[in-house]
Backbone and ligand atoms as CSV (ligand in chain L), in Angstrom:
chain,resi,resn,atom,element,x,y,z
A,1,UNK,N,N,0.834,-1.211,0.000
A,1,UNK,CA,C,0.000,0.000,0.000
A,1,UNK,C,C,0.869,1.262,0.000
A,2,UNK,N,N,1.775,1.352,1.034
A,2,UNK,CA,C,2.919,2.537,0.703
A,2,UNK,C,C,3.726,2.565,-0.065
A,3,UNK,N,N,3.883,1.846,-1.356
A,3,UNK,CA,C,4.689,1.896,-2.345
A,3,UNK,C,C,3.345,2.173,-3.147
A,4,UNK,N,N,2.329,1.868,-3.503
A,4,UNK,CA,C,1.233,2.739,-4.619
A,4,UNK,C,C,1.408,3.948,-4.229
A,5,UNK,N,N,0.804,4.569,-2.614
A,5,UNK,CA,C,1.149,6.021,-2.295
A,5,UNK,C,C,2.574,6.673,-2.780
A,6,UNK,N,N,3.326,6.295,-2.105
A,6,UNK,CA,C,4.417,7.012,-3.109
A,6,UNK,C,C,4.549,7.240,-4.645
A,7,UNK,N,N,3.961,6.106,-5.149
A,7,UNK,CA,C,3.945,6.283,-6.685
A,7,UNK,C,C,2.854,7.360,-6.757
A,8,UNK,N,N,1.754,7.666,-6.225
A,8,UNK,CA,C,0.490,8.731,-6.952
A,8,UNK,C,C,1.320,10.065,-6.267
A,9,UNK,N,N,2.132,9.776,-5.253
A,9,UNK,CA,C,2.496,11.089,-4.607
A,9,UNK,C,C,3.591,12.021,-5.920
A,10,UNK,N,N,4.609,10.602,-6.389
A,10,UNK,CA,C,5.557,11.177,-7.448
A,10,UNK,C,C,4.858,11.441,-8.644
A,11,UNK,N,N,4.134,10.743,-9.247
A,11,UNK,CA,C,3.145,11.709,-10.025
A,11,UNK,C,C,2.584,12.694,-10.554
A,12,UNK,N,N,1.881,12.725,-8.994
A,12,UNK,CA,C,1.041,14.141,-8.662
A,12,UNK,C,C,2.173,14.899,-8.922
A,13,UNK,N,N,3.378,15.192,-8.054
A,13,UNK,CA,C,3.841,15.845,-8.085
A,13,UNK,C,C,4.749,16.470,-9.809
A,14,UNK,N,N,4.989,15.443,-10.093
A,14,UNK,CA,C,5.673,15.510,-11.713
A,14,UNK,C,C,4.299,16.241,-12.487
A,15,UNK,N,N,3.004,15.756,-12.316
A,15,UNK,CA,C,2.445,16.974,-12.908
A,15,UNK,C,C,2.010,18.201,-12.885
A,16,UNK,N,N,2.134,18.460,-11.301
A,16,UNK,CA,C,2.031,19.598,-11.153
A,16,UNK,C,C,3.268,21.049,-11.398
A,17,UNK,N,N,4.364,19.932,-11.267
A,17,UNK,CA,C,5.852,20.504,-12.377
A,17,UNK,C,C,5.680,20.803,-13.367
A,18,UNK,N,N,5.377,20.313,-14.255
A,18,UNK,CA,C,4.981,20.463,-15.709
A,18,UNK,C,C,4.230,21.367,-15.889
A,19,UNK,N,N,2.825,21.382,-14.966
A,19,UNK,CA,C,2.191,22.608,-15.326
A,19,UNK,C,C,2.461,23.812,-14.797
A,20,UNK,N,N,3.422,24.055,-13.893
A,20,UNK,CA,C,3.891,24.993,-13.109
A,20,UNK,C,C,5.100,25.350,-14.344
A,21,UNK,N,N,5.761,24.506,-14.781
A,21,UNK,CA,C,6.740,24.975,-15.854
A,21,UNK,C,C,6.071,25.484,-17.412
A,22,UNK,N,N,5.066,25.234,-17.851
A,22,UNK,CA,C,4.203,25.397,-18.865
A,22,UNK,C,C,3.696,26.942,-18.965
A,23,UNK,N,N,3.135,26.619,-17.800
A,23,UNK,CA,C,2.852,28.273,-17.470
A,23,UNK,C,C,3.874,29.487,-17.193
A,24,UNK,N,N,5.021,29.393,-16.979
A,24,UNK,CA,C,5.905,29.956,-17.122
A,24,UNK,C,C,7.020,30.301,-17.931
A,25,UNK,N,N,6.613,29.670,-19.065
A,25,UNK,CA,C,7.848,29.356,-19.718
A,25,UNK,C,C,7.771,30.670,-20.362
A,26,UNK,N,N,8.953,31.009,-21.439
A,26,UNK,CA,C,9.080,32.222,-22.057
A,26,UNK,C,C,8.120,31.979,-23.683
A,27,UNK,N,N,7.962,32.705,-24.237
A,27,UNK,CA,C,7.038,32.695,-25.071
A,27,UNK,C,C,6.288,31.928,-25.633
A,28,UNK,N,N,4.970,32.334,-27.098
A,28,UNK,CA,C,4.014,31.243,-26.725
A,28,UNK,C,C,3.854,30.500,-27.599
A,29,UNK,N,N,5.161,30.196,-28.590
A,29,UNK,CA,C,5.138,29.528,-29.916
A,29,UNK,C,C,6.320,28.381,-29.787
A,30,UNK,N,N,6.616,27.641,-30.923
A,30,UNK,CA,C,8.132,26.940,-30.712
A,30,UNK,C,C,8.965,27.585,-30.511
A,31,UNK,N,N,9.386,28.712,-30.640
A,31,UNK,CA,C,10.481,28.996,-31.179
A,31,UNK,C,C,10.264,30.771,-30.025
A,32,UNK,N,N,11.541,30.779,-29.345
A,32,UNK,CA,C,11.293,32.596,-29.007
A,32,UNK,C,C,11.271,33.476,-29.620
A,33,UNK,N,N,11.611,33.587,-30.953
A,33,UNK,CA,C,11.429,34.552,-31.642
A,33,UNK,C,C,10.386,34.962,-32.496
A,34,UNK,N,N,9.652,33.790,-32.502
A,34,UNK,CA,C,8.151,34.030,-33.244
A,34,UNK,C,C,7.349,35.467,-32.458
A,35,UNK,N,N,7.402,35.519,-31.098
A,35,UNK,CA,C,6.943,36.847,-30.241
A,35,UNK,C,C,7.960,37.744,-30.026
A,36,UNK,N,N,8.805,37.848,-30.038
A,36,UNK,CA,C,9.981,38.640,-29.757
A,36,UNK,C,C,10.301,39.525,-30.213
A,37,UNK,N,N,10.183,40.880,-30.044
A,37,UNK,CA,C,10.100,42.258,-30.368
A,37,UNK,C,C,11.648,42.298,-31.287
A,38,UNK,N,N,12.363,41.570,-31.264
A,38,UNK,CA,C,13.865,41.900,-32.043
A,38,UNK,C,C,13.774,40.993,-33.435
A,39,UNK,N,N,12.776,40.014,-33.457
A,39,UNK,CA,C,12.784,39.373,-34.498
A,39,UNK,C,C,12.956,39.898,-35.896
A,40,UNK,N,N,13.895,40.307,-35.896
A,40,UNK,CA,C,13.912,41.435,-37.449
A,40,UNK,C,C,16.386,41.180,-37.448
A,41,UNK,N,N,15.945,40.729,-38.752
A,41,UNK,CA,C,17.518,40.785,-38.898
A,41,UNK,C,C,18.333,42.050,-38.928
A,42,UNK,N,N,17.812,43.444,-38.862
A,42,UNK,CA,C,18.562,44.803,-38.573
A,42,UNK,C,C,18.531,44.637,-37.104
A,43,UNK,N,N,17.616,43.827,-36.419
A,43,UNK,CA,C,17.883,44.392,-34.740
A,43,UNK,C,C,18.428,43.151,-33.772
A,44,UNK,N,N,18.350,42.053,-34.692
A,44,UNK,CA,C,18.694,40.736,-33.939
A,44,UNK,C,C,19.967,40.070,-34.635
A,45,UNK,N,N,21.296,39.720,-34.917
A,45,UNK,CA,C,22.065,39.602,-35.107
A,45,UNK,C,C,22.789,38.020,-34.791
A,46,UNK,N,N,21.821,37.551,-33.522
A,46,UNK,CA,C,22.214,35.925,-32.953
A,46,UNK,C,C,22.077,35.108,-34.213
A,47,UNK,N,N,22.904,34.308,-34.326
A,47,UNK,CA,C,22.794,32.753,-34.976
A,47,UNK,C,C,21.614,32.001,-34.964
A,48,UNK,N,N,21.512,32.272,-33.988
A,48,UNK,CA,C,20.237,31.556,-33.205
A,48,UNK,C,C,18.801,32.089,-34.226
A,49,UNK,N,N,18.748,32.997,-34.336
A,49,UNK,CA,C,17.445,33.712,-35.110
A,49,UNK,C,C,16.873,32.924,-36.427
A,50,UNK,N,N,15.878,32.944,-36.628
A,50,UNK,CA,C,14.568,32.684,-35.842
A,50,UNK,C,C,14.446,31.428,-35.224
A,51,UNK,N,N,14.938,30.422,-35.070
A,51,UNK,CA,C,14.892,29.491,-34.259
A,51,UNK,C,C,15.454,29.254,-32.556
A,52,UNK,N,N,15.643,30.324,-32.194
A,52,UNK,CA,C,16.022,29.951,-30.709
A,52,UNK,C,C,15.053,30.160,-30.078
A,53,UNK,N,N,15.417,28.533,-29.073
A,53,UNK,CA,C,14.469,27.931,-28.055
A,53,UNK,C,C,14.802,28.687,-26.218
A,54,UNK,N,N,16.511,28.928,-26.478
A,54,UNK,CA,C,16.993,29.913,-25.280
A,54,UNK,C,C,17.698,31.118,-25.804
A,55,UNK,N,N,17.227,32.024,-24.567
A,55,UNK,CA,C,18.281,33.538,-25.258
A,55,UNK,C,C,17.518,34.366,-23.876
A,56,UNK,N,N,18.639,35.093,-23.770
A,56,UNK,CA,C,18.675,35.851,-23.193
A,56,UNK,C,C,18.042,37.458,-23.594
A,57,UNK,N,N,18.092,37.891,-24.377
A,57,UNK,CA,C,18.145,39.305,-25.005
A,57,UNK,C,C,16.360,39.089,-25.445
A,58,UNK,N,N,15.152,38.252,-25.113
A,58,UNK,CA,C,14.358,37.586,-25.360
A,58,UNK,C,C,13.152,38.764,-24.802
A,59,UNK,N,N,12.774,39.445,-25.661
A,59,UNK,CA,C,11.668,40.287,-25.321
A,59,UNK,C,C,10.323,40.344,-25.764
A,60,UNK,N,N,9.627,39.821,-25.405
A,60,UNK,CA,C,8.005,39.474,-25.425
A,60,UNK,C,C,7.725,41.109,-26.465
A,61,UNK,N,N,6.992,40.595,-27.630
A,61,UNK,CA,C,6.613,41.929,-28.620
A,61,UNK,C,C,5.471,42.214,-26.982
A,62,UNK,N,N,5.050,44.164,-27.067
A,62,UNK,CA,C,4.489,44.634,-26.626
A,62,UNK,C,C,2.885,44.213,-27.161
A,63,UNK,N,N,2.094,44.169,-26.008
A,63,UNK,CA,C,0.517,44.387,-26.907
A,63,UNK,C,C,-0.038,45.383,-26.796
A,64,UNK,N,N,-0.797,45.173,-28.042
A,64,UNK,CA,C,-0.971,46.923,-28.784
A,64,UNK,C,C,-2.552,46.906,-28.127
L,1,SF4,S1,S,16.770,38.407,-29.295
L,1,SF4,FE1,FE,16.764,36.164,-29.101
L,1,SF4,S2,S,14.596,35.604,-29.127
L,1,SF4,FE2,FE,14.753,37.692,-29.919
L,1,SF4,S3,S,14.883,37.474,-32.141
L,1,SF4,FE3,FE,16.966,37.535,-31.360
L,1,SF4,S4,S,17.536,35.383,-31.066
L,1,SF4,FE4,FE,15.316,35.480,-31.237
């Protein structure tokens, strides 16, 4: 019986990670630059562009 409990406990908990990480994550497409106010090759210069998944310099476009 205390080895099922532990298993629904690790679980529970792994999904409530996930959705705690989901909801937080940085922007709301694959890719960060799909929202990202620099997404323009005169203002963004990384390698990374348009496909980076991490970055720092990562600025959510404003809503209008
Ligand atoms: S700053 Fe980062 S997220 Fe924004 S366009 Fe450039 S590489 Fe993409």
């Amino acid at each position: 019986m205390l080895h099922w409990t532990l298993e629904v406990i690790v679980v529970f908990g792994a999904v409530v990670l996930s959705v705690v990480a989901f909801k937080h994550r940085k922007g709301e497409d694959a890719f960060l630059c799909q929202d990202c106010r620099f997404n323009d090759p005169e203002k963004c210069l990384k390698e990374v562009r348009p496909y980076a998944v991490e970055c720092t310099s990562y600025r959510k476009v404003k809503a209008k």
